[in-house]
N, C-alpha and C positions, 0 to 999 in steps of 0.2 A: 473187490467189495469189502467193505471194513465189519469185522466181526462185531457180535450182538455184545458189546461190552457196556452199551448203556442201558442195559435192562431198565426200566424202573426209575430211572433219571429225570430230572427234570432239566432244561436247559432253555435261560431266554437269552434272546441274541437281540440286542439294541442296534438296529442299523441291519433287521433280517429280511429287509423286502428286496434287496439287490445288492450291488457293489459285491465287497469282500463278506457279508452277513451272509447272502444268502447263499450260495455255496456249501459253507460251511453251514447253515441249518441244515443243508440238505443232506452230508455226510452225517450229523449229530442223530439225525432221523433215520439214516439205514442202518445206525449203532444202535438201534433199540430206542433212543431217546424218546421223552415225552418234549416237543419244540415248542418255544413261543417266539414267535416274530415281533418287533415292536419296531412302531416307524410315526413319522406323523403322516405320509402319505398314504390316505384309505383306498384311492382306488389300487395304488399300486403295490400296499398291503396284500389285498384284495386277491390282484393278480396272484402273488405269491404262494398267496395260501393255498389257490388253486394247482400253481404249480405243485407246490411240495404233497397236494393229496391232503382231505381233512381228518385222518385218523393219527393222532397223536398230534396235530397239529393246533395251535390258536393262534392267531392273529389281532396284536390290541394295539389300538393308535394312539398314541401319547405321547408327548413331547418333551426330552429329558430335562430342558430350561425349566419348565414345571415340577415343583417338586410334588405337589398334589396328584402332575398325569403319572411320576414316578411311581409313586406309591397307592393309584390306581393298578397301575399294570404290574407290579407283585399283587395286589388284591385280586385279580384276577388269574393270577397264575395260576395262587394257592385255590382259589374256590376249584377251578377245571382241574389243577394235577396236583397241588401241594406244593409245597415250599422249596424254589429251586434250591439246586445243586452245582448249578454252574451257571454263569452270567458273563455273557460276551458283551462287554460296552465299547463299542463303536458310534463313537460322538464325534462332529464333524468331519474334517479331511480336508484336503490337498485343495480343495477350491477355494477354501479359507485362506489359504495362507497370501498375507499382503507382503510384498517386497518393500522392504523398508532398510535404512542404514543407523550406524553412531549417528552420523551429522544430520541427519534427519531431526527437523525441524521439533523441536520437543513437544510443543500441543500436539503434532501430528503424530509423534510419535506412542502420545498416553491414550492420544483416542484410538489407535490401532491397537495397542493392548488391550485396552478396555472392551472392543470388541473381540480381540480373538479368545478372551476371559469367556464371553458370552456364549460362543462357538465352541467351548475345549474345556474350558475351567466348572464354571458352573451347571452343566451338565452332567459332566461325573461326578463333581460331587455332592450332587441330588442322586446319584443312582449308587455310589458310596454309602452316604449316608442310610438310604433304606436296605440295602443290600447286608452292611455291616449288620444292623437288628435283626436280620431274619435269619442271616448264617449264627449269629449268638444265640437264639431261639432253636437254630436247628443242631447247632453244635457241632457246625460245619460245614462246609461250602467253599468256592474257589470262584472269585470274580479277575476273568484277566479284561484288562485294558489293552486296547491296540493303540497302540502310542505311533511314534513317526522317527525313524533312524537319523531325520535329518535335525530332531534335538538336539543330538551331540556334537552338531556340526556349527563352528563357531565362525565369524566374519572372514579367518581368513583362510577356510575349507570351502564356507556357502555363505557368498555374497550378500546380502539383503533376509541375511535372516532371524534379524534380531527380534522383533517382535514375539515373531513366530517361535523361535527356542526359547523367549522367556515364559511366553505363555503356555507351552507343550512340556518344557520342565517345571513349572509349578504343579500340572495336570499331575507329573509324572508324581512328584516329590510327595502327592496325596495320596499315592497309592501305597509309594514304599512306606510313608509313616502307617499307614494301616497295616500293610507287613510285617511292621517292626513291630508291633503294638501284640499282634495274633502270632506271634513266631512261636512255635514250640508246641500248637491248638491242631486242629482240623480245620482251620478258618485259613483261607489261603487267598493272598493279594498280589496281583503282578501283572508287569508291564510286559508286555508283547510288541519287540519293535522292528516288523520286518522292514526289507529293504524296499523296492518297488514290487508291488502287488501283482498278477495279471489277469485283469478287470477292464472292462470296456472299458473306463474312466481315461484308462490309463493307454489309449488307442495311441495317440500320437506319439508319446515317451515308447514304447513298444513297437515300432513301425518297421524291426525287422526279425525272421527267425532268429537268428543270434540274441538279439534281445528279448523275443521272449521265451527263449528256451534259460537264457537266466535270473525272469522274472519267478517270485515265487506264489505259488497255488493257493490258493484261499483253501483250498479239498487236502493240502499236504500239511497246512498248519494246524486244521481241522483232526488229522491223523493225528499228529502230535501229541495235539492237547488230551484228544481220548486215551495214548497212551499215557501220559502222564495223571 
């Protein structure tokens, strides 16, 4: 059981109705946290919040391509708990990602960017952008980004994955220039780039103890983070 170290916290987790979100909402909330879930799916919102129990919890449907649903759903943080504290932005994932190559045809190649911009890019930073104001307001705060380990990974580690690491390193490159910007503050910005998760998602990549005994926890990154 993780100690009551978020007294008084507030914590929204973008992407907290399932996958790797909810998990960790759900350690964030036996730290004491105050939780917000944010998704654009309400019934399975819905479910979640039931899961996680409604005392310190809320649930807001908003969808981060929206910068308007963005900065609805801090508007509603603050009215319910106040001005978070910590924002887990989990924006797309691993279903997105298209295999593509160099020689890959170039129109096809810019409209595959263009879409995983949609998917990666411009979602966080719609949730950057309003996240940055209200940690300047609040005079501190810590938004991590769950990034993807397979950015670093170049054509000739991981085949077909050009699109995918240009668009997941630009995500990434937004976050550090807001790091670089806040260094030295209370205002704290970072990339989080585990290896393979272990999340239903991830059933078939996982399909043996060995592998998921060296998948890592959505409940043990969750630990981390409250320690840090």
């Amino acid at each position: 059981m993780t100690l009551k170290k978020l007294d008084n916290k507030v914590v929204m987790v973008w992407g907290g109705s399932g996958g790797t979100g909810f998990p960790m909402a759900q350690v964030f909330l036996e730290a004491g946290a105050k939780v917000v879930i944010i998704g654009r799916d309400l019934s399975k919102l819905t479910a979640a919040q039931a899961r996680l129990g409604f005392e310190n919890t809320l649930a807001v449907q908003a969808d981060a391509s929206s910068k308007e649903g963005v900065m609805r759903a801090f508007e509603d943080t603050e009215t319910d708990f106040g001005k978070p504290d910590l924002v887990i932005a989990i924006v797309g994932g691993a279903k997105d990602w298209e295999r593509n190559f160099p020689d890959t045809d170039p129109k096809e190649l810019a409209a595959s960017l263009e879409r995983l911009r949609a998917a990666f890019v411009s979602p966080l930073q719609n949730i950057l952008e309003v996240a940055e104001g209200y940690f300047v307001e609040k005079s501190g705060g810590w938004l991590i980004h769950f990034s993807s380990h397979v950015v670093q990974k170049d054509e000739s580690v991981l085949p077909g994955n050009k699109t995918y690491r240009e668009s997941k390193t630009e995500a990434d490159t937004m976050v550090l220039n807001l790091a670089d910007k806040h260094h030295g503050t209370k205002i704290r910005f970072t990339n989080l780039r585990p290896a393979i998760i272990l999340t239903g998602a991830n059933t078939e990549l996982l399909n043996t103890p060995e592998k998921r005994a060296g998948a890592v926890r959505p409940e043990t990154m969750a630990e981390w983070i409250i320690e840090n």
